[in-house]
C-alpha positions in Angstrom: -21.3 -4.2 3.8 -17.8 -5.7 5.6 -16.4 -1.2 5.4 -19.4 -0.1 6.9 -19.0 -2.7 9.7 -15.9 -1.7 10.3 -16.8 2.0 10.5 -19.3 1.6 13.1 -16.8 -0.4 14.8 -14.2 2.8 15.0 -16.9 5.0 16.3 -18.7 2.2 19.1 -15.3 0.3 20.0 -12.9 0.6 22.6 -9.2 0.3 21.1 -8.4 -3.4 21.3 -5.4 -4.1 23.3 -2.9 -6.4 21.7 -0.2 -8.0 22.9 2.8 -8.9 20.9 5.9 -11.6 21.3 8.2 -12.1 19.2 12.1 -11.5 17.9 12.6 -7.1 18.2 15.7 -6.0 15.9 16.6 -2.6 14.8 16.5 -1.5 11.0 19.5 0.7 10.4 19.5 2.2 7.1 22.8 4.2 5.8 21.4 6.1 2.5 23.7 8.1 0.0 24.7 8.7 -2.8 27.3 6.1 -5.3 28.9 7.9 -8.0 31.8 6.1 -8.6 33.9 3.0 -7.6 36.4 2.6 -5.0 39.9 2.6 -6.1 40.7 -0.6 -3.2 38.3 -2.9 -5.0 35.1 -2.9 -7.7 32.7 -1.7 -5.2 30.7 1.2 -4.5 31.6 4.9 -2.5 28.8 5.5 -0.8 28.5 9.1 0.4 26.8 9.5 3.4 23.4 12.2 3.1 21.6 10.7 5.9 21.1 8.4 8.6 18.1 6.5 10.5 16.9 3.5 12.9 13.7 2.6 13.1 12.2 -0.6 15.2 11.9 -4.2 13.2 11.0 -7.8 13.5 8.0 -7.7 15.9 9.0 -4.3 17.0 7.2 -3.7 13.5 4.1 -6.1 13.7 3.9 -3.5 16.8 4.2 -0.9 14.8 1.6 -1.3 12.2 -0.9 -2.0 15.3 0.0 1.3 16.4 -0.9 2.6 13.4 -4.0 1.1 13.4 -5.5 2.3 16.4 -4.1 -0.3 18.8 -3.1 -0.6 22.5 0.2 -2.8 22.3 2.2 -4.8 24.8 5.4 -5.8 23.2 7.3 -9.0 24.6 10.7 -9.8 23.7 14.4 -9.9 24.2 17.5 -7.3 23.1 20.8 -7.7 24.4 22.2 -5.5 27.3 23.5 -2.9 25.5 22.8 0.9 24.1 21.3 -0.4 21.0 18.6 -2.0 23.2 18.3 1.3 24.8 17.7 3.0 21.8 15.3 0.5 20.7 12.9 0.8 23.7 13.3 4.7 23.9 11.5 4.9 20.3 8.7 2.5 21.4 8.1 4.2 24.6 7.5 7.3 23.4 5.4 6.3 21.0 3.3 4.5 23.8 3.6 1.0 23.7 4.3 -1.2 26.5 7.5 -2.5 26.8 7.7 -3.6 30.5 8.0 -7.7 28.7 10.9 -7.0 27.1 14.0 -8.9 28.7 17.6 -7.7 28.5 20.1 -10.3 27.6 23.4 -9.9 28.3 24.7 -12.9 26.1 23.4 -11.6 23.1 23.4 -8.6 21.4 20.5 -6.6 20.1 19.9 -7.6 16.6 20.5 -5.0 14.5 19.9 -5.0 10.4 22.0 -2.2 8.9 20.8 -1.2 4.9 23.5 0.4 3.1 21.6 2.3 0.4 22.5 4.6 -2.8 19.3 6.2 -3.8 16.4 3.4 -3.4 18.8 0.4 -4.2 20.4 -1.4 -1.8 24.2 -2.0 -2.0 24.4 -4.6 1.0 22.9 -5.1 4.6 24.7 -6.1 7.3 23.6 -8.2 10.5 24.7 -8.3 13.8 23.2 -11.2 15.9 22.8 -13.9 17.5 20.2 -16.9 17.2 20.8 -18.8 20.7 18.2 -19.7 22.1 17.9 -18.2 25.4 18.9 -19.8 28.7 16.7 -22.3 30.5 16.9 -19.6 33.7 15.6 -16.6 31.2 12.8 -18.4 29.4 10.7 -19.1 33.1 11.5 -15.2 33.7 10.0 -14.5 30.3 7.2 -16.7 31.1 6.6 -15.5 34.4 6.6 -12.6 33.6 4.9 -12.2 30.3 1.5 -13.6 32.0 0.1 -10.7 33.1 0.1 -9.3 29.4 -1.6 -12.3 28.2 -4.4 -12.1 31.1 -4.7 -8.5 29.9 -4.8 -8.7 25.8 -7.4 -9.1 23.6 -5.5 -11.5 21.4 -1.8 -12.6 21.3 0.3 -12.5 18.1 3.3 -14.5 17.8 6.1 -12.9 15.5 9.1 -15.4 15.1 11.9 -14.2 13.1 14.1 -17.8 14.3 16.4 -15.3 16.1 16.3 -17.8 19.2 13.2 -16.6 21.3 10.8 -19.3 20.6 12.5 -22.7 21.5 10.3 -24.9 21.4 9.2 -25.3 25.2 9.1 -21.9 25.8 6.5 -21.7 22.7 4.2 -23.9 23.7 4.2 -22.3 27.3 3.1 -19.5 25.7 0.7 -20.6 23.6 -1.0 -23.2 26.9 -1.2 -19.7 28.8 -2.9 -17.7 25.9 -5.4 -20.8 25.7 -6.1 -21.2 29.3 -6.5 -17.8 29.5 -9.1 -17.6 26.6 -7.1 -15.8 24.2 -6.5 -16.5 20.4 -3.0 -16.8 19.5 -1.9 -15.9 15.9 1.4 -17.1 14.4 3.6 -15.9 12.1 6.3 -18.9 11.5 9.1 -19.7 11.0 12.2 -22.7 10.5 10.5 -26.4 9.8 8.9 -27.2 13.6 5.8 -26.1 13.4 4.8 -28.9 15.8 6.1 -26.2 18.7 2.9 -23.8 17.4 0.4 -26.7 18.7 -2.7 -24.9 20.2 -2.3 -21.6 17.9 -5.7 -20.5 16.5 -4.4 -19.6 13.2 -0.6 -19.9 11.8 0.2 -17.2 9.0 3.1 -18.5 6.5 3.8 -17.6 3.2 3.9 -20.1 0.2 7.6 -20.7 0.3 7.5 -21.3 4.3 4.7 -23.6 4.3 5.8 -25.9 1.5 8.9 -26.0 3.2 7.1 -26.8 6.9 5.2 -29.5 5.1 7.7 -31.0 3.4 6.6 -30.8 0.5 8.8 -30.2 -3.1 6.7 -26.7 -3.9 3.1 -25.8 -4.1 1.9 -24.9 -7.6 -1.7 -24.9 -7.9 -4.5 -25.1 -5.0 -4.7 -28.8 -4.3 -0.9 -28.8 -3.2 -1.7 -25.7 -1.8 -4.5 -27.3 1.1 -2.8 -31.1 1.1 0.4 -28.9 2.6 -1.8 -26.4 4.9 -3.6 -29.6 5.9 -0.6 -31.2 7.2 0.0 -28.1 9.1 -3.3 -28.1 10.6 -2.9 -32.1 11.9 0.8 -30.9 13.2 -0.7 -27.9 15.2 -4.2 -28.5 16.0 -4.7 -25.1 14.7 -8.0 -23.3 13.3 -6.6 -22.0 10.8 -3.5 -21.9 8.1 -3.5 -18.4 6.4 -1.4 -18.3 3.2 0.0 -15.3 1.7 0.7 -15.7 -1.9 2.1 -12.8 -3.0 0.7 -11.8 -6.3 -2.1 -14.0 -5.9 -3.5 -12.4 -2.7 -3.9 -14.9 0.2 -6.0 -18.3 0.9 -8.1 -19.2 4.1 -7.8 -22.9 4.8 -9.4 -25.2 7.5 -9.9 -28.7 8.0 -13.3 -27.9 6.0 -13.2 -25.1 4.0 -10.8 -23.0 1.3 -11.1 -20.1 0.3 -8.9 -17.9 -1.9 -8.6 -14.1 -1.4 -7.4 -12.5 -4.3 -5.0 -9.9 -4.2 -6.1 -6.2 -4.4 -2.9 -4.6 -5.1 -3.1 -2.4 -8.6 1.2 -2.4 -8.7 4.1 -3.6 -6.5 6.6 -1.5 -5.4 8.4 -3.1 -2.6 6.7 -5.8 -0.2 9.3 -5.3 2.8 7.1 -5.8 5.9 3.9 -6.8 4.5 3.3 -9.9 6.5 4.1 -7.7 9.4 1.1 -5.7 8.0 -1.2 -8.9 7.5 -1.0 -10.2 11.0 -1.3 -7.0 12.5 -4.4 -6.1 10.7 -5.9 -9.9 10.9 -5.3 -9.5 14.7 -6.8 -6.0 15.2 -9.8 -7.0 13.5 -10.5 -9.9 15.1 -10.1 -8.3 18.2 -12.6 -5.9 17.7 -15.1 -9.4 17.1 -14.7 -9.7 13.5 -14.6 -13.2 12.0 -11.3 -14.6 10.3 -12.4 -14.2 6.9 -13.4 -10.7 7.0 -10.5 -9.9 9.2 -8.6 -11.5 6.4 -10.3 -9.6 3.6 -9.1 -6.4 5.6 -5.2 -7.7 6.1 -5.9 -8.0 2.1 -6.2 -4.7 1.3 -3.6 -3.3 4.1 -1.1 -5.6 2.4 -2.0 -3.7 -1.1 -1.3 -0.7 0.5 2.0 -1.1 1.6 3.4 -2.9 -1.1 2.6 0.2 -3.1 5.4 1.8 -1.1 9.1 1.7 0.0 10.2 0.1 2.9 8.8 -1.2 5.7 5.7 0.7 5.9 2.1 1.0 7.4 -1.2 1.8 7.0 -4.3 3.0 9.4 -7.8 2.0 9.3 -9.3 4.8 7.2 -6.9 4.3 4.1 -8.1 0.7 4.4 -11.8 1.8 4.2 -10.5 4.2 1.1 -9.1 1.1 -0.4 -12.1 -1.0 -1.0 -14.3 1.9 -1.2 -12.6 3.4 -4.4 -12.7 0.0 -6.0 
């Protein structure tokens, strides 16, 4: 039985170290109350009752892992500025590693501010930049970063197309990871998934992979696995795992399909939940589980969090709860 498995693993188990790459941001939420309009134009007065960051992008893949029992590296790049500051302070002191995360001092730190009245959300506001990062910076990162991958039990690669993974500096990554021994897990994005060649397993959701394989949409599960196999001939990868929202997720190789489906009992918000499912996929597979029981895991962590608001996470033993009490 796959929860009993994964309770003797919690018990015999060292905590799997993880390392993480990938686009860090800042989730700035502004949440009041709107009880009338503004008399300047049709829009909302917001009145201020609190005020919160909390870390995003891969800065939240990092953070679900955390929650899960983890050891993280994080590897990225902010800008050179106080937000960047404030960024690595919160993940410091909540132990992960940030010693591969770069300053930039041509970009800013990408920050996603939520204006909110009650739990609706009147607008969000983004300060970046998507540049890629200068030839000079990328062999740092590299250089740098190696010692992380050397160290990790896996590598996950979270790309938010916020300009860290070009597509040199991608594959450099992934060729390290490999030559190294380590799985690599991606979560994509933009159309070049060519850059992802060598990944053990790319993670995109319905929408991005029809869009990756060029394909008009994906209605039913033969166009489903004729786009994930055009993904696997682009990247060489093990594995193409689909999230599919209401319909739970599908495991596809150059041999076999299978369809997980979805063990959420409502839908409240589902804000971060691929954060959630290639966290969990990677922590379980570090700890020597195969890909589809790893999988079957990320299912019900995603049914978790989608039962709440926000960007949220979920830890091992609610998991176990999950598919126990079913």
């Amino acid at each position: 039985m796959l929860s009993q498995k994964v309770r003797n693993l919690q018990q015999s188990a060292a905590k799997p170290g993880i390392l993480v790459i990938g686009d860090l941001m800042i989730d700035h939420y502004i949440i009041g109350d709107a009880n009338r309009l503004s008399p300047e134009a049709p829009v909302p007065v917001v009145n201020v009752k609190k005020e919160f960051i909390t870390p995003g992008g891969a800065a939240n893949v990092a953070q679900n892992l955390l929650s899960l029992g983890a050891r993280i590296a994080l590897g990225g790049v902010t800008g050179d500025d106080a937000d960047a500051g404030k960024l690595t302070d919160v993940l410091e002191s909540e132990g992960i590693d940030t010693g591969a995360i770069f300053r930039d001092e041509n970009r800013p730190t990408t920050i996603k501010t939520r204006v909110m009245a009650g739990s609706h959300q009147l607008v969000r506001v983004d300060r970046e930049t998507t540049n890629p990062l200068s030839q000079e910076l990328q062999h740092q990162f590299v250089d740098n970063i190696k010692a992380q991958i050397a160290a990790a039990d896996i590598v996950i690669l979270s790309d938010y197309n916020k300009g860290l993974f070009s597509a040199d500096l991608t594959q450099e990554l992934i060729d390290t990871a490999n030559a190294a021994g380590k799985k690599v897990i991606v979560d994509p994005k933009g159309l070049n998934y060519a850059k992802y060649k060598g990944a053990y397993i790319i993670k995109p959701n319905r929408k991005e992979l029809a869009e990756a394989a060029k394909t008009e949409r994906i209605t039913n599960i033969e166009e489903l696995q004729q786009a994930a196999r055009v993904i696997l001939q682009q990247t060489e990868a093990e594995y193409v795992v689909v999230t599919l929202s209401e319909q739970g997720m599908a495991i596809i190789s150059e041999l076999t399909y299978k369809l997980l489906p979805v063990k959420a009992t409502s839908v409240f918000d589902v804000t971060g939940a691929g954060d959630t499912v290639i966290a969990t996929m990677a922590y379980f597979m570090a700890q020597g589980l195969n890909v589809e029981e790893a999988c079957e895991l990320a299912n019900h962590a995603a049914a978790i969090v989608i039962r709440q608001a926000g960007s949220a996470v979920t830890t091992v033993d609610e998991i176990l709860q999950d598919i126990e009490n079913r």
